[in-house]
NUTINU-578230 format. One record per residue: residue number from 0; residue in three letters; x, y, z of N, C-alpha, C in turn. Coordinates in steps of 0.05 Angstrom, whole numbers. Last residue first. Layout:
BEGIN
<NUM; 'Ala'; <X; Y; Z>; <X; Y; Z>; <X; Y; Z>>
...
// end
This chain:
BEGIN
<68; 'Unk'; <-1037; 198; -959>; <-1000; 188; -957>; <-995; 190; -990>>
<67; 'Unk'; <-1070; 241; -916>; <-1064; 227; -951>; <-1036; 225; -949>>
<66; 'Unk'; <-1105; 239; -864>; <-1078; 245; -874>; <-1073; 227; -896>>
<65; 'Unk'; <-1168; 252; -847>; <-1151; 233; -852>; <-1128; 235; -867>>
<64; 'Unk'; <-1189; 321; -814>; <-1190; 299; -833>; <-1172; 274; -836>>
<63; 'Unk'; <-1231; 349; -759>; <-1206; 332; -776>; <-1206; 314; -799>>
<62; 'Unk'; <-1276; 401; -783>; <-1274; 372; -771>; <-1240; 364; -781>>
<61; 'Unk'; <-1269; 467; -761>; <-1268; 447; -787>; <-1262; 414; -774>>
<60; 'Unk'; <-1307; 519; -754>; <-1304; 492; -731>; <-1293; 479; -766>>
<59; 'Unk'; <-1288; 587; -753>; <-1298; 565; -763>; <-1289; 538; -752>>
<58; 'Unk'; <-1259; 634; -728>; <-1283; 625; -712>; <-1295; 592; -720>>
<57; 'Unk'; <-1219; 653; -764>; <-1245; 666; -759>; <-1270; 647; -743>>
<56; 'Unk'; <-1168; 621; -750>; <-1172; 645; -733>; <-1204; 661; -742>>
<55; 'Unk'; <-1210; 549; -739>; <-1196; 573; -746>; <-1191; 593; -746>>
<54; 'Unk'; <-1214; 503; -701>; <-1220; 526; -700>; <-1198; 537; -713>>
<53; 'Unk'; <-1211; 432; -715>; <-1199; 454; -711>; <-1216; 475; -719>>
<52; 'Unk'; <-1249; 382; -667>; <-1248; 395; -691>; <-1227; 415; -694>>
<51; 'Unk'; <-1261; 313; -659>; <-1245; 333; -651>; <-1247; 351; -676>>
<50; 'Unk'; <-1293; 268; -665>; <-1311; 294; -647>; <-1293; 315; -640>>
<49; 'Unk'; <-1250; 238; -677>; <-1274; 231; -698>; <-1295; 260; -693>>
<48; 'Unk'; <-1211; 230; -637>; <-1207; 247; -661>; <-1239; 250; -684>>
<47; 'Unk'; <-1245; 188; -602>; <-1237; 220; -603>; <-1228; 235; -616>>
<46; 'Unk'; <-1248; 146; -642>; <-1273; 157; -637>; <-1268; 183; -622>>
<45; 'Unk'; <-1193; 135; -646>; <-1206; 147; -664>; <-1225; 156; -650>>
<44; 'Unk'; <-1185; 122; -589>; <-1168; 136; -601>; <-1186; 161; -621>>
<43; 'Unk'; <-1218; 79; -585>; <-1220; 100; -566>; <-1214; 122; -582>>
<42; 'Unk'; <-1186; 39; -610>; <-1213; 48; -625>; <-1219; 72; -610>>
<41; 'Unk'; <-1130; 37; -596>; <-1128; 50; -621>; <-1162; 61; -628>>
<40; 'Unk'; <-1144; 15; -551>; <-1131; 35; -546>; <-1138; 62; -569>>
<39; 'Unk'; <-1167; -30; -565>; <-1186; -17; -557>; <-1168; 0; -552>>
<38; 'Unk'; <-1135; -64; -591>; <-1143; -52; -610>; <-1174; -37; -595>>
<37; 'Unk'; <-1089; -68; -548>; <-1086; -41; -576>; <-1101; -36; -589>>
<36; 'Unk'; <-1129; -100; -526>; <-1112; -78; -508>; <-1105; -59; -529>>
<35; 'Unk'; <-1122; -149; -556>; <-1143; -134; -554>; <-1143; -106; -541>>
<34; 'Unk'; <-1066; -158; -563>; <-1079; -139; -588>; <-1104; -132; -581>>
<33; 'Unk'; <-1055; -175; -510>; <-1041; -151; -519>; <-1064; -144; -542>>
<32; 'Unk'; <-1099; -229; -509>; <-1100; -193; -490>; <-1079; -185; -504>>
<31; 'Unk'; <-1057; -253; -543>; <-1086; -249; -554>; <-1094; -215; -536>>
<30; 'Unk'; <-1006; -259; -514>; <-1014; -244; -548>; <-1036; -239; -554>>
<29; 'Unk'; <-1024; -285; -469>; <-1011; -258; -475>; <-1015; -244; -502>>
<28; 'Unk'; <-1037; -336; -496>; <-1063; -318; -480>; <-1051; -280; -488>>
<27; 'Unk'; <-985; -346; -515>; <-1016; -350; -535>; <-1032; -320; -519>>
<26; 'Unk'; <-969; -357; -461>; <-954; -337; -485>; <-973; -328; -505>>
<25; 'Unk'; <-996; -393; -445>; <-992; -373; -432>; <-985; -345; -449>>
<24; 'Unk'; <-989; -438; -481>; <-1004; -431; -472>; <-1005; -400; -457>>
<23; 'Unk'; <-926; -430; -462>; <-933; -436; -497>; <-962; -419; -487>>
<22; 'Unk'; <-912; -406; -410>; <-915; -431; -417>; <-927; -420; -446>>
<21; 'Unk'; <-863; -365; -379>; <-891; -370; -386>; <-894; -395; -409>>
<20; 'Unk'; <-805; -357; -323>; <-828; -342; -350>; <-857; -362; -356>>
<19; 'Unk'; <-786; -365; -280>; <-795; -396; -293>; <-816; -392; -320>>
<18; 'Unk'; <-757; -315; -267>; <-740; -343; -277>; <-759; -363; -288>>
<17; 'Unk'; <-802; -271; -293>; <-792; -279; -269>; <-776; -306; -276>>
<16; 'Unk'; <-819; -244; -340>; <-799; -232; -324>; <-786; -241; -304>>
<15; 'Unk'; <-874; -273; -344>; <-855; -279; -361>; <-826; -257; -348>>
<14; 'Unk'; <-900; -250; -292>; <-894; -267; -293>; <-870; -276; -321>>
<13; 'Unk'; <-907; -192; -311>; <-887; -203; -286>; <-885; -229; -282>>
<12; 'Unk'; <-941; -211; -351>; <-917; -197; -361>; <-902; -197; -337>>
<11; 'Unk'; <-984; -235; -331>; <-965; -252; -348>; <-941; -234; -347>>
<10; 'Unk'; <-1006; -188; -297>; <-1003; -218; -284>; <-978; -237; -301>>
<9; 'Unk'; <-1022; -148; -343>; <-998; -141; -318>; <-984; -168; -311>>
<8; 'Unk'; <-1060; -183; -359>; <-1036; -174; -376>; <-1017; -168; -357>>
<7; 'Unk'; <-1098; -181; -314>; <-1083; -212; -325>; <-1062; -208; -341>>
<6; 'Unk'; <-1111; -137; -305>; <-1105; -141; -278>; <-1080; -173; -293>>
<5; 'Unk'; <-1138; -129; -364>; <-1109; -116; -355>; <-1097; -135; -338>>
<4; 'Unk'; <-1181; -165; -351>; <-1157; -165; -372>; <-1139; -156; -372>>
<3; 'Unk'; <-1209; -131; -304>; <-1202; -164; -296>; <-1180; -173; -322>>
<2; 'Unk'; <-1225; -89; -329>; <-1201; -89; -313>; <-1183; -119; -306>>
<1; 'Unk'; <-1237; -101; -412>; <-1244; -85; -380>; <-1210; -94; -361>>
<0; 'Unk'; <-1248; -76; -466>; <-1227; -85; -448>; <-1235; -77; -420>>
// end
């Protein structure tokens, strides 16, 4: 996701806010940047929990693990 995508997400979302909102087309686009926007939020995300570790009170590095539902 770079800036010129945002700079266009911001662009629709004050635009759909304003009396003559956004065209079918427009709406499409919006949806597509939104999920690419979450799904580089959410990959960042991981790849920082992925190099995060807990220290326990004797010093030991334990990697995070994935939460069992």
């Amino acid at each position: 996701m770079n800036q010129k995508d945002i700079d266009r997400i911001n662009e629709l979302a004050r635009k759909a806010k304003s009396p003559e909102g956004l065209t079918e087309g427009e709406e499409a686009e919006r949806a597509v940047l939104r999920r690419a926007y979450i799904d580089s939020v959410v990959g960042n995300l991981k790849g920082q929990l992925d190099h995060t570790y807990l220290v326990d009170e004797k010093g030991q590095k334990q990697k995070l693990k994935k939460k069992e539902e």
